[in-house]
Backbone as a printed PyTorch tensor [residue, N CA C, xyz], in Angstrom:
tensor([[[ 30.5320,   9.9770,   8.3510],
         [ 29.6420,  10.6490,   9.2620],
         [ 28.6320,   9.6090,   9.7850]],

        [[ 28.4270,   9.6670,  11.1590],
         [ 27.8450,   9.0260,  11.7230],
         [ 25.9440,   9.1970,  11.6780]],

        [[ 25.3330,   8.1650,  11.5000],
         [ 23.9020,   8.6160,  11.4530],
         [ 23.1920,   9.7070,  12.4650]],

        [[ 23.8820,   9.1360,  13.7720],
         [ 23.4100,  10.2100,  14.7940],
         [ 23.8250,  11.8450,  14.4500]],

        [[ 24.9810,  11.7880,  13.8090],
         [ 25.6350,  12.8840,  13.8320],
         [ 24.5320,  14.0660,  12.8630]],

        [[ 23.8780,  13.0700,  11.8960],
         [ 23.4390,  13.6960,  10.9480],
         [ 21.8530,  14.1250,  11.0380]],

        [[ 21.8340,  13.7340,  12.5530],
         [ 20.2490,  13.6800,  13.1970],
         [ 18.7710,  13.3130,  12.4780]],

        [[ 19.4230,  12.0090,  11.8000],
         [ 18.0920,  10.7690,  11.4800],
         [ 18.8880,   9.6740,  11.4810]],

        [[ 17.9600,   8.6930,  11.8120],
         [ 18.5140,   7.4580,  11.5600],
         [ 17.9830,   6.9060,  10.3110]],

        [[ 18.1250,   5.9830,   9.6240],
         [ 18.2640,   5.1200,   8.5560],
         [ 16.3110,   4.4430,   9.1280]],

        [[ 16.3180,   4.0600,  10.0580],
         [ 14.4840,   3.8260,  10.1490],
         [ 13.7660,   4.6160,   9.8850]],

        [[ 14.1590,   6.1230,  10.6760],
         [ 13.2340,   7.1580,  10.6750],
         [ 12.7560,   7.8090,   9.3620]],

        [[ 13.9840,   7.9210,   8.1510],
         [ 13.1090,   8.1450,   7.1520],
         [ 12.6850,   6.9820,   6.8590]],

        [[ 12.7080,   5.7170,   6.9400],
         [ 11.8870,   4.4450,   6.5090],
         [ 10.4300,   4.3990,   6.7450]],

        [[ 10.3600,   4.8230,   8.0640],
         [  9.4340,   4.9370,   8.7740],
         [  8.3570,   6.1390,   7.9280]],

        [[  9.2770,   7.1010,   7.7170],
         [  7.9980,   8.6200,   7.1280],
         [  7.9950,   8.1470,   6.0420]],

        [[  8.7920,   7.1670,   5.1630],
         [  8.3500,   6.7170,   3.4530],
         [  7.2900,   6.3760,   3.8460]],

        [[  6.8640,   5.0620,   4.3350],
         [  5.8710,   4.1210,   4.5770],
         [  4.3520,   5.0290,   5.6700]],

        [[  4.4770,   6.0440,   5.8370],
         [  3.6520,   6.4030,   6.6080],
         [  3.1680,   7.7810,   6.0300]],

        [[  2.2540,   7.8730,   5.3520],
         [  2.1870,   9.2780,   4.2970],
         [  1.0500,   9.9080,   4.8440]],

        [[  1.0730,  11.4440,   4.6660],
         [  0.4740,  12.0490,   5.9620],
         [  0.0460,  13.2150,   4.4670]],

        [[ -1.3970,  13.8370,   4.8860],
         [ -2.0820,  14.6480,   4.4940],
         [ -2.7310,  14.3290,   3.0630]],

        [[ -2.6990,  15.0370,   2.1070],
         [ -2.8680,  14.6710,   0.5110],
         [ -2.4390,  13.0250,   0.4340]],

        [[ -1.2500,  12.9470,   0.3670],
         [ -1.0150,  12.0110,   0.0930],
         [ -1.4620,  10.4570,   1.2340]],

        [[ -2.1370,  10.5850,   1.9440],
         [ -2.4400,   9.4010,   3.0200],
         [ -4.3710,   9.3790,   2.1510]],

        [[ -4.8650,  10.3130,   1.5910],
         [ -6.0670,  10.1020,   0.3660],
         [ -5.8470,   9.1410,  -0.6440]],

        [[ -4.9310,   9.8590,  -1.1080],
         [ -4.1960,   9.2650,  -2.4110],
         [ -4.1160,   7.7500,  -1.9270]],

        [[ -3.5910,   7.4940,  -1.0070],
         [ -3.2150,   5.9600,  -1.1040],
         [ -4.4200,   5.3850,  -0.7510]],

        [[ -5.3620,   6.0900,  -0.3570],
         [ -6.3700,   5.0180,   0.0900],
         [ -7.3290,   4.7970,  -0.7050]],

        [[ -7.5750,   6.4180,  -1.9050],
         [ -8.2590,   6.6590,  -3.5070],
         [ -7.4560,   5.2120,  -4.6200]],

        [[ -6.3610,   4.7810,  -3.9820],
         [ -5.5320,   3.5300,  -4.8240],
         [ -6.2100,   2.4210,  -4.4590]],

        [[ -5.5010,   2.3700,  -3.4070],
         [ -5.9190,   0.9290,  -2.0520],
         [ -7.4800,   0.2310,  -2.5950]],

        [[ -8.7080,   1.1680,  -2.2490],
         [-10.0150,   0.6320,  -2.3830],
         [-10.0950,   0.2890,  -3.8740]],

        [[ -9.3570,   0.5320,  -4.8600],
         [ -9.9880,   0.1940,  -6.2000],
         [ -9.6110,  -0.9790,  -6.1340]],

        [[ -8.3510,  -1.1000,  -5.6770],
         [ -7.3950,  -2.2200,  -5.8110],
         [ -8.0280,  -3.6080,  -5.3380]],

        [[ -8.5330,  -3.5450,  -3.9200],
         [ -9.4810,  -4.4900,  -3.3080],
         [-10.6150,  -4.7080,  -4.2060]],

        [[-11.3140,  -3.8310,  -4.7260],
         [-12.6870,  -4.2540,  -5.6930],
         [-12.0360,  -5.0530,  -7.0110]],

        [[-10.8590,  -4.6940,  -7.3650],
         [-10.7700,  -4.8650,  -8.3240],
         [-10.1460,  -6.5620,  -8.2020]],

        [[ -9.1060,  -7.1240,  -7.2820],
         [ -8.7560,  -8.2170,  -6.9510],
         [ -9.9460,  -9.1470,  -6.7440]],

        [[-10.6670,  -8.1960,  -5.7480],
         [-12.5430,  -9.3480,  -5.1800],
         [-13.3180,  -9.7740,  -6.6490]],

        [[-13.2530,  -8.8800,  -7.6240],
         [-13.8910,  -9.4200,  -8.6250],
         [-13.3870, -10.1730,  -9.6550]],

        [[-11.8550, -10.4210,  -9.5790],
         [-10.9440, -11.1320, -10.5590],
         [-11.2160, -12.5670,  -9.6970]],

        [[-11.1880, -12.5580,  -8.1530],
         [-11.5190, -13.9470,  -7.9010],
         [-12.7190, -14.3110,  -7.8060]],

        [[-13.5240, -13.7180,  -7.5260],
         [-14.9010, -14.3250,  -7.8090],
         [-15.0990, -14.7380,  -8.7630]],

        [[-14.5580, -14.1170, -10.2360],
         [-14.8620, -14.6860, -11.8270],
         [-13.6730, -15.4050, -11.7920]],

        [[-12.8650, -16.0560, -11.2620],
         [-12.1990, -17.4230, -11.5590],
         [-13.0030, -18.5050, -10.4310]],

        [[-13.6870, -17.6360,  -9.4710],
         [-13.9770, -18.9860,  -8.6570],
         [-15.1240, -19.7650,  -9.2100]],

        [[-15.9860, -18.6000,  -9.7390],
         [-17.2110, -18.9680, -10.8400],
         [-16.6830, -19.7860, -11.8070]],

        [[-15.8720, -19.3120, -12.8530],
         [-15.3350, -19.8690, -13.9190],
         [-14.6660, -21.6080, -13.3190]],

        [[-13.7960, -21.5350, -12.6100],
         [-13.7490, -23.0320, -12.0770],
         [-14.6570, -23.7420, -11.3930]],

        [[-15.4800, -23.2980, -10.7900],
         [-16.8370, -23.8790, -10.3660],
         [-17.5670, -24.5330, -11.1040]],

        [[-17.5930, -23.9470, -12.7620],
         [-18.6030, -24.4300, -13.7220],
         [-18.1420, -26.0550, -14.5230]],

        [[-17.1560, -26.2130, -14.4620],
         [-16.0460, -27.3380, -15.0510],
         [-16.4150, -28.2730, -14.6050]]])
């Protein structure tokens, strides 16, 4: 069976994985911001920590 036949293509759900809509478009962003604080302060305390050497 052909993709057309089956009326989606192989992007289009690619496309709605990667693009999350309602509850879940929170959720990723309640992830996202910890994630950034949490990376910014792992390099700042190595940039400190190698700074001091």
């Amino acid at each position: 069976m052909s993709p057309a036949a089956c009326g989606t293509w192989p992007g289009e759900r690619l496309a709605q994985a990667f693009n999350p809509q309602g509850w879940q478009q929170w959720l990723a962003a309640a992830l996202i911001a910890p994630g950034w604080i949490l990376a910014t302060t792992i390099a700042a305390g190595l940039t400190r920590t190698l700074a001091r050497r």
